[in-house]
C-alpha positions as CSV (number, residue, x, y, z in Angstrom):
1,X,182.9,-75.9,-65.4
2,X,182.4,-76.1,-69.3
3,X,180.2,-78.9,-69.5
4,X,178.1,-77.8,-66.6
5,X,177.3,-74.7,-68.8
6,X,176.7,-76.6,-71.9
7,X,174.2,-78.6,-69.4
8,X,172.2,-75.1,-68.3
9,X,172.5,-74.1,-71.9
10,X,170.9,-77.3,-73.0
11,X,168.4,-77.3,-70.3
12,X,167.8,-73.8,-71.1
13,X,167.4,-74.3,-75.0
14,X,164.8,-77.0,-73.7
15,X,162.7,-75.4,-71.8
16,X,162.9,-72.3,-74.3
17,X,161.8,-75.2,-77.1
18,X,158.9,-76.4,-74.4
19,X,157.6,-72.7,-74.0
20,X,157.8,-72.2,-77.5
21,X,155.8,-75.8,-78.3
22,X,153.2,-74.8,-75.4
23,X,152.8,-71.2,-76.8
24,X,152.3,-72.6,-80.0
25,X,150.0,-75.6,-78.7
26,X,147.8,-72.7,-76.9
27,X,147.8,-70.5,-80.0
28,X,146.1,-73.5,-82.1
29,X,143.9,-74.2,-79.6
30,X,142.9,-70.3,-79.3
31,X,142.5,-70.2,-83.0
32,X,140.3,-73.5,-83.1
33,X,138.2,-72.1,-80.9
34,X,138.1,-69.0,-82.2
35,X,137.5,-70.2,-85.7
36,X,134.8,-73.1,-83.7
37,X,132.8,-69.7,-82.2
38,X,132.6,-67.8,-85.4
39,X,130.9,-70.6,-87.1
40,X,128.7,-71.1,-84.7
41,X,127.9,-67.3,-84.7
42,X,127.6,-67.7,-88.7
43,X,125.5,-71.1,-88.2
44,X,123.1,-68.9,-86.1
45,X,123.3,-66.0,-88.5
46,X,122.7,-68.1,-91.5
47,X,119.6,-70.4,-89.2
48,X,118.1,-67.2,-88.4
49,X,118.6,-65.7,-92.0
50,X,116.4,-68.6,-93.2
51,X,113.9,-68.5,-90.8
52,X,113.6,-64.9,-91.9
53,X,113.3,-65.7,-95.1
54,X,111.0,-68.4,-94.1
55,X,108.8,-66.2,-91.9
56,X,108.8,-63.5,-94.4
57,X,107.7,-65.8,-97.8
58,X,104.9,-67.1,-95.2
59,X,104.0,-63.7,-94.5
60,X,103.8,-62.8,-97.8
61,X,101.6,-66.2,-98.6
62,X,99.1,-65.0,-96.0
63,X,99.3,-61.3,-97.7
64,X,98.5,-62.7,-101.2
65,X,95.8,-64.9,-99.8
66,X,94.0,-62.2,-97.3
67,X,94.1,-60.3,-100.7
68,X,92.1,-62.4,-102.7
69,X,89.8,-63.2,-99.7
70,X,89.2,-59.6,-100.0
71,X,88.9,-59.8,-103.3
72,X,87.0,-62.4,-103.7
73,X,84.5,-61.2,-100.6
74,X,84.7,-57.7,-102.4
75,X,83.4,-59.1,-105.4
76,X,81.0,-61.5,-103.7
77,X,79.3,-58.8,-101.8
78,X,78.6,-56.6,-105.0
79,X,77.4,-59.2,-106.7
80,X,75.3,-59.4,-103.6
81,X,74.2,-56.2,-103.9
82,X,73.5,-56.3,-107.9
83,X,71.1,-59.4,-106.9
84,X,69.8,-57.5,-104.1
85,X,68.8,-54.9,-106.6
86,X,67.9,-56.6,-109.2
87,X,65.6,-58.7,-106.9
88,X,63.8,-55.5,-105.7
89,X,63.6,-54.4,-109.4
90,X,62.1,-57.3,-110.9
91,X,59.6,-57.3,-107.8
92,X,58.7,-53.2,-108.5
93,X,58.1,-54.3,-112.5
94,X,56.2,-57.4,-111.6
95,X,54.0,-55.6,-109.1
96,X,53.2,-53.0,-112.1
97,X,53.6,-55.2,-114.5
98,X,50.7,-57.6,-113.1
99,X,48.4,-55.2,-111.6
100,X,48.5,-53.2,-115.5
101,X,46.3,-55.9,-117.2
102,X,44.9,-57.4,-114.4
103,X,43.1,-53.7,-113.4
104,X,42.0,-53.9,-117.5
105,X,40.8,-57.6,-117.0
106,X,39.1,-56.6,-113.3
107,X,37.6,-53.2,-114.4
108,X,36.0,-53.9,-118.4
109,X,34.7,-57.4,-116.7
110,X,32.9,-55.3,-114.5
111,X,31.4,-53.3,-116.8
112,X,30.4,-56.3,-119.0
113,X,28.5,-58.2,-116.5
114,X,26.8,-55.1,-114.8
115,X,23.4,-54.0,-115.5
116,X,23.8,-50.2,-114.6
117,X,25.4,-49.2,-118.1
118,X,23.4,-50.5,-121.1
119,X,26.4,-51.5,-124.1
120,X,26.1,-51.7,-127.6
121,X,27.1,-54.7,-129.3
122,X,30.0,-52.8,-130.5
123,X,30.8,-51.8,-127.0
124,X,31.0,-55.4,-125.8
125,X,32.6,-56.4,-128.4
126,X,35.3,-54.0,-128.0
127,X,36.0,-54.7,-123.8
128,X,35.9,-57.7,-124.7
129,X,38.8,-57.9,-126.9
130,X,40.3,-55.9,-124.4
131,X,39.3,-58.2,-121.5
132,X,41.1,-61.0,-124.1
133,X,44.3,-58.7,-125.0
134,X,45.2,-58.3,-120.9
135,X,44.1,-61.9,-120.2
136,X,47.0,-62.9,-122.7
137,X,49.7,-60.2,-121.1
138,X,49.1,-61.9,-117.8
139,X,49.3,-65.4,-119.3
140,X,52.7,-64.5,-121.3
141,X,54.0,-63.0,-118.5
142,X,53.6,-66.0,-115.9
143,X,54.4,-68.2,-118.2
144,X,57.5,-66.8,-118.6
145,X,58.3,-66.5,-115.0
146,X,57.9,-70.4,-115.1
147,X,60.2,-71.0,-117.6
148,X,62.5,-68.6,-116.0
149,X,61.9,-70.3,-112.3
150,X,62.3,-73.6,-114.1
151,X,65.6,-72.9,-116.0
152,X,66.9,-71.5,-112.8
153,X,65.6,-75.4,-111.2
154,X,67.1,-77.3,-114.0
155,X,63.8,-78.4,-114.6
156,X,63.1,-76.9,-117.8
157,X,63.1,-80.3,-120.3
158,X,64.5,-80.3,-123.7
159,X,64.3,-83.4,-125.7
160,X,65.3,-83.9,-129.8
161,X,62.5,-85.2,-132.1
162,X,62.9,-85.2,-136.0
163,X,61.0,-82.3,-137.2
164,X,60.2,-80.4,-139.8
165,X,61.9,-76.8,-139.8
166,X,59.1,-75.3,-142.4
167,X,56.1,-77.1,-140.1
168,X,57.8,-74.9,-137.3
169,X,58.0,-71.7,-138.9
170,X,54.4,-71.4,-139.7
171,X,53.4,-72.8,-136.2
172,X,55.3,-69.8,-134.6
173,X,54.1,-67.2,-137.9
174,X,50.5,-68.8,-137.0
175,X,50.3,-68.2,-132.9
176,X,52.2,-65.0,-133.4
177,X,49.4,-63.9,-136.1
178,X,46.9,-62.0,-134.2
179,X,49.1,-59.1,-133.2
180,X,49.7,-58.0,-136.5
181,X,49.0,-54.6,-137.0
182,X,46.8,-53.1,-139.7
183,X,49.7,-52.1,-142.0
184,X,52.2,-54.9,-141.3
185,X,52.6,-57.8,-143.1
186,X,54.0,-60.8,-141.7
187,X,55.4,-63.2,-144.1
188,X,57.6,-66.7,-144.4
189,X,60.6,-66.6,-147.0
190,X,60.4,-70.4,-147.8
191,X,63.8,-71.6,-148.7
192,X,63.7,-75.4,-147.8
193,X,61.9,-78.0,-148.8
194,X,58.7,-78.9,-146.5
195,X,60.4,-82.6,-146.4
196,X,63.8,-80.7,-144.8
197,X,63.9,-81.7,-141.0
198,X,66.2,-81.2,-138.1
199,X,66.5,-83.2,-134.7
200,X,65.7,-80.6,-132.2
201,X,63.2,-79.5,-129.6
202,X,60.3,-78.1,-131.7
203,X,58.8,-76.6,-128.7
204,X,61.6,-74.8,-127.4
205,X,62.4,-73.4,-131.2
206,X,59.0,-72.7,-131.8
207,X,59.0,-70.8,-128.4
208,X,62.2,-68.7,-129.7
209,X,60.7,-68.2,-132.8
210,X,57.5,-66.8,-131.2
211,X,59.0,-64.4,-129.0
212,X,61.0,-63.0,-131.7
213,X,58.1,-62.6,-134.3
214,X,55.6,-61.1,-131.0
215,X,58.4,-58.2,-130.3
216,X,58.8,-57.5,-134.3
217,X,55.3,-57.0,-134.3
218,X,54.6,-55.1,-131.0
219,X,58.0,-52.4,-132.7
220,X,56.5,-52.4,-136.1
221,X,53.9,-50.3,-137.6
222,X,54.4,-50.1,-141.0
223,X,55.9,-52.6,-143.1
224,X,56.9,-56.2,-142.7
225,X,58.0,-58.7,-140.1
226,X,59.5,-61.7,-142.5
227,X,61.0,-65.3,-141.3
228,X,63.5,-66.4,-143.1
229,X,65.7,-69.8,-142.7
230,X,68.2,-71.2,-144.4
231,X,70.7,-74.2,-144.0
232,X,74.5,-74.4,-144.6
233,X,76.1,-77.6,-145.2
234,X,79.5,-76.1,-145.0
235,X,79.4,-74.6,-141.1
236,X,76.4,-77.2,-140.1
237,X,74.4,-74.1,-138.9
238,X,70.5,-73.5,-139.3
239,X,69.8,-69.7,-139.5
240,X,66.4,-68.8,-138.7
241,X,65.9,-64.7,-138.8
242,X,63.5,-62.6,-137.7
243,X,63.4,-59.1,-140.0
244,X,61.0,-56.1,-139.7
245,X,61.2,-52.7,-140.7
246,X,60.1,-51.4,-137.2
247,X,61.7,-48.7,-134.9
248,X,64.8,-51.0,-134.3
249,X,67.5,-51.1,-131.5
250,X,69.9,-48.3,-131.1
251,X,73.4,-49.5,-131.8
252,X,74.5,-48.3,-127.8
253,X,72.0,-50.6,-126.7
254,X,71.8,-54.2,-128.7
255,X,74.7,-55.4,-126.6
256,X,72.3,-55.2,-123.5
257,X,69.3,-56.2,-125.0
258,X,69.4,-60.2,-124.1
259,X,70.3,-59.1,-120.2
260,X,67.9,-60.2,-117.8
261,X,65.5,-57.6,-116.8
262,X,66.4,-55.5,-119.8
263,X,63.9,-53.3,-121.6
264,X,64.1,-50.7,-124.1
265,X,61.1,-49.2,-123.6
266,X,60.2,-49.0,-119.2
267,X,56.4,-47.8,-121.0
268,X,55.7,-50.8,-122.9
269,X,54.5,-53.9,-121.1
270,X,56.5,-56.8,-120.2
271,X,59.6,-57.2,-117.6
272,X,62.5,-57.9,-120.1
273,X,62.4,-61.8,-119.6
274,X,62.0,-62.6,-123.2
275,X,65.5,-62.5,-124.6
276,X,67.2,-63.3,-122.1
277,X,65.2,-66.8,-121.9
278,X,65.2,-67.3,-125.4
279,X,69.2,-66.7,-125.2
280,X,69.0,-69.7,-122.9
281,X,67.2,-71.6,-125.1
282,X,69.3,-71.1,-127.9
283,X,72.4,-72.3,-125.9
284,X,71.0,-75.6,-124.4
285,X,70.0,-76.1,-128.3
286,X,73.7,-76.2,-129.0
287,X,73.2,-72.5,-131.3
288,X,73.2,-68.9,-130.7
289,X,71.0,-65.8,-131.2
290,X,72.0,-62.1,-131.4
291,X,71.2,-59.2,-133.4
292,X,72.4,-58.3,-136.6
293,X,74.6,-55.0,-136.1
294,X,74.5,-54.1,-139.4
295,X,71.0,-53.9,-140.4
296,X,69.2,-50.9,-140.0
297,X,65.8,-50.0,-141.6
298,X,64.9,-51.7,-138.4
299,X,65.9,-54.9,-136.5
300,X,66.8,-58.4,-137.1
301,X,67.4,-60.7,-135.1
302,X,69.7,-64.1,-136.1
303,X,69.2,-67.5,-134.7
304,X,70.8,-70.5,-135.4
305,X,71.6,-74.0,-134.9
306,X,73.8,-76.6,-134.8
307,X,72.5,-78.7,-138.4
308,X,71.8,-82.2,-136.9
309,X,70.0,-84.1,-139.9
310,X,67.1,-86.2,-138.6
311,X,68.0,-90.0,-138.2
């Protein structure tokens, strides 16, 4: 009777231990799954927490970049606009500017050749100057259309000859000449020997030059319009200046002087091409031109260039 207790009581302990082993065997397995699931769910979380991220750094990619499209088209299209204006500008001044001298040139030629109004040799003499004054308007002002349309092309040559600076001076002093006023006088500070030369384009400087002496003298009056140039060894410059004691440049406006299409004065003839092709000029020479701020019993205007002795 004893030992078939201690046999249920082993029997019991055993199957006690088996439930136990099973319950324990089933917990693991819950808890392995469990822990399996919430990894997965954190894989997803953390898959779809970079694709966020991904999608949402794209998103701001395409942001920045629509924003400087817009930007960039906002800026294109009033630039667009400017050049648009500009264009319809130039082509009001031109008309006027064209049809000023060429009326003068068309009317007083006229006159001259008819025979219904007898004219004094004084009379003549006068429309023709005229006649010659508005025929050389027309002629400065195509020419520099060409030179603008052919800077524009890239077809506007330069080329570097040895040549004398002083020779080049009184070439420009001597075309510029016969607009001198009355009361002006138009003089040539030599400061360098006549045997002093510099490899550049004597044309194109002489052109600068020009310009700068014909709008001294077309401002001036009274006084003087003086060329001066000097060298410096030390910065390698050549400084040519234009001075005269005309009506000068208010200090609000020399910083828009050299703009295309700039003028001063919308009376006085000519459609602000001058400067702003001579500016040109000076830079494909290597040098600069600008006007000197702090002059002021009238203007004077400071070109220069790189000092390239002759070989």
């Amino acid at each position: 009777m004893l030992a078939r207790q201690l046999s249920d009581s082993l029997a019991t302990q055993r199957l006690l231990r088996k439930a136990s082993l099973e319950k324990a065997e089933s917990d693991r397995i819950r808890f392995v799954m469990s822990l399996g699931a919430i990894l997965v769910v954190m894989a997803f979380c953390i898959m779809y927490i970079i694709r966020n991220n991904r999608i949402a750094k794209q998103l701001k990619r395409t942001n920045i970049n629509l924003h400087r499209t817009h930007h960039s088209l906002s800026i294109a299209t009033a630039e667009a606009m400017e050049a648009d204006r500009k264009k319809t500008e130039f082509m009001q001044n031109m008309s006027h500017e064209i049809r000023t001298p060429l009326n003068a040139i068309v009317g007083f030629t006229q006159v001259l050749v008819g025979d219904d109004t007898p004219l004094s040799t004084e009379e003549r003499l006068n429309m023709t100057k005229i006649v010659s004054s508005n025929t050389e308007v027309l002629n400065n002002l195509v020419n520099e259309i060409l030179d603008l349309t052919s800077i524009e092309t890239d077809k506007y040559v330069f080329k570097k000859d040895n040549v004398s600076i002083n020779s080049i001076c009184h070439r420009a002093l001597s075309a510029a000449s016969h607009l001198k006023p009355k009361d002006v006088s138009l003089l040539f500070e030599e400061q360098l020997p006549n045997s002093f030369c510099l490899a550049t384009d004597a044309d194109r400087v002489s052109q600068v030059l020009y310009n700068l002496l014909t709008n001294a003298l077309k401002n001036t009056t009274q006084g003087s319009v003086v060329l001066d140039c000097t060298a410096d060894g030390n910065s390698k410059k050549l400084t040519l200046s234009v001075t005269d004691t005309g009506i000068g440049v208010p200090k609000d406006k020399q910083k828009y002087i050299f703009e295309r299409f700039s003028k001063l004065d919308t009376f006085k003839q000519g459609v602000g091409l001058g400067l702003d092709i001579c500016r040109i000029i000076a830079q494909k020479l290597g040098g600069t031109i600008d006007i000197d701020p702090t002059y002021t019993n009238g203007a004077r205007f400071v070109f220069t260039l790189p000092l390239v002795s002759c070989s």
